[in-house]
C-alpha positions in Angstrom: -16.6 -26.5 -62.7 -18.1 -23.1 -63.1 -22.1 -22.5 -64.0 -23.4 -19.6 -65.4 -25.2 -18.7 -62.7 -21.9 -18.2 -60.4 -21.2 -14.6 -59.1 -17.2 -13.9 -59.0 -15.8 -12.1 -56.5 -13.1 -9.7 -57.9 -9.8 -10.2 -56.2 -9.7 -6.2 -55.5 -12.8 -7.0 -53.4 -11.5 -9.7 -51.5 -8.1 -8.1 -50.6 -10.0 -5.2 -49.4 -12.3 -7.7 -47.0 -9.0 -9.0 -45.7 -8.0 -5.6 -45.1 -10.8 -4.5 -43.5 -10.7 -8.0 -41.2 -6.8 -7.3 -40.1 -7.3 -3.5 -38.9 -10.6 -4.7 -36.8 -8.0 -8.1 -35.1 -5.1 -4.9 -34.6 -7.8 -3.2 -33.0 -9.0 -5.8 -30.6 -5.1 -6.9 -29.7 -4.1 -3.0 -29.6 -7.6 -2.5 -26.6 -6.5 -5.5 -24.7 -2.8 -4.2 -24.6 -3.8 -1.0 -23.2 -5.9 -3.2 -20.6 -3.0 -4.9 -19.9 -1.2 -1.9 -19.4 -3.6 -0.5 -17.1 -3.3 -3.5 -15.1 0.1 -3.6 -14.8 0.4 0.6 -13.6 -2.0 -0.4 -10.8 -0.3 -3.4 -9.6 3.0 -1.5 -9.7 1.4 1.4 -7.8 0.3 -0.9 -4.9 3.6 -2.5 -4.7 5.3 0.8 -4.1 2.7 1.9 -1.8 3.2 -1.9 0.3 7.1 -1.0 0.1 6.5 2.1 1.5 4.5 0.6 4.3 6.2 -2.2 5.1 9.8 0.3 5.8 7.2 2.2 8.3 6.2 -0.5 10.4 10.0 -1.7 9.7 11.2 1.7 11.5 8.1 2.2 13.9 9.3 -1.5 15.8 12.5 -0.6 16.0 12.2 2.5 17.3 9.4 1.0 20.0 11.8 -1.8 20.7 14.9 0.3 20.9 13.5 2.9 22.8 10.3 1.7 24.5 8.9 4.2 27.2 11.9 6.4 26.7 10.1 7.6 23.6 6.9 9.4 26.1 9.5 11.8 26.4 8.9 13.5 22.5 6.0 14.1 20.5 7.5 12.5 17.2 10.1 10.1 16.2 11.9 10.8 12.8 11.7 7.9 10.3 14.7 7.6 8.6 13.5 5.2 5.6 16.2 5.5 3.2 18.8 8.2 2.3 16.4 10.8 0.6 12.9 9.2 2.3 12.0 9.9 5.8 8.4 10.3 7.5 7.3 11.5 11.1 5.1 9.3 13.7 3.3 10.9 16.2 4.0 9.6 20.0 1.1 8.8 21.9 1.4 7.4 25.9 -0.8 6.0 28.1 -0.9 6.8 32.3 0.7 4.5 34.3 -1.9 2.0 35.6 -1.5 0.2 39.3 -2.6 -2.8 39.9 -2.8 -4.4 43.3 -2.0 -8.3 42.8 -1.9 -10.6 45.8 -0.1 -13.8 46.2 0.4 -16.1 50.2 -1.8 -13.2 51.6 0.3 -10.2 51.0 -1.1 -7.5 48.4 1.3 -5.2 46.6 1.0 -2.8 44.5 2.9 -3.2 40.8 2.7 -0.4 37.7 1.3 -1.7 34.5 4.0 -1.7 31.3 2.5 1.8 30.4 1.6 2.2 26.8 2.9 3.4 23.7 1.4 4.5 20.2 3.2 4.9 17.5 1.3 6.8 14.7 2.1 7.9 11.0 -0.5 9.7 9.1 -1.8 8.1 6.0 -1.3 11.0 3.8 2.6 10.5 5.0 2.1 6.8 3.8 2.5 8.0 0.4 5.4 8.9 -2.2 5.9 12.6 -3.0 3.2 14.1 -5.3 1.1 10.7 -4.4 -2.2 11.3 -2.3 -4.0 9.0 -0.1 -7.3 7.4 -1.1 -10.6 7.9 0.0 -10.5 5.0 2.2 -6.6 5.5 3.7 -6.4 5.3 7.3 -3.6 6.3 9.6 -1.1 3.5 10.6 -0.6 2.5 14.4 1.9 0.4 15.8 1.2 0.4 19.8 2.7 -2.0 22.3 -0.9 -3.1 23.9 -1.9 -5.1 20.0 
């Protein structure tokens, strides 16, 4: 039932409504896919950066456990990470501390477990062509934690 008073809508009109309505939903989905995207370089970033950092502290315990004291001796320990990946740590010892300790009324004197740092830079935290953040600190593994 149609009254005279009705406006029609030409169909040309209306397909170019839908049109209009599809490009501005593809335009929506295509912003919230590039979020997504985003997102997803970050995350992927950070765990490459965590990998990196967990292989460190991996070599820097083995190497303190390994070589304990006898590392005082050099300056740096090579990091052998993987076949093309290494990084340097910085060797850092303390003096050799005496402490007198008594026991039945006799005093002697016993040397501390001296200690040892263990240090990798934060700029050698990160992969080639990568640099550190603003807020990167340098890493340190040390035997008095």
């Amino acid at each position: 039932m149609s009254t005279c008073c009705e406006l029609r809508i030409s169909p040309r009109r209306q397909r170019g409504e839908m049109l209009l309505e599809a490009l501005v939903g593809v335009l929506i989905t295509s912003l919230i896919a590039a979020g997504l995207v985003h997102v997803q370089a970050r995350l992927m970033d950070t765990q490459r950066a965590t990998k990196v950092e967990r292989l460190v502290v991996g070599q820097l315990r083995e190497q303190l456990q390994s070589r304990g004291t006898a590392l005082c001796d050099s300056g740096t320990v090579d990091l052998t990470l993987s076949a093309e990946l290494s990084r340097n740590a910085s060797v850092q010892c303390g003096a050799v501390q005496t402490l007198n300790v008594g026991l039945g009324g006799t005093a002697i004197d016993v040397d501390a477990p001296r200690q040892v740092g263990l240090t990798v830079s934060a700029a050698d935290l990160e992969l080639d062509g990568d640099t550190a953040g603003a807020g990167a600190v340098d890493l340190l593994l040390s035997s008095h934690q």
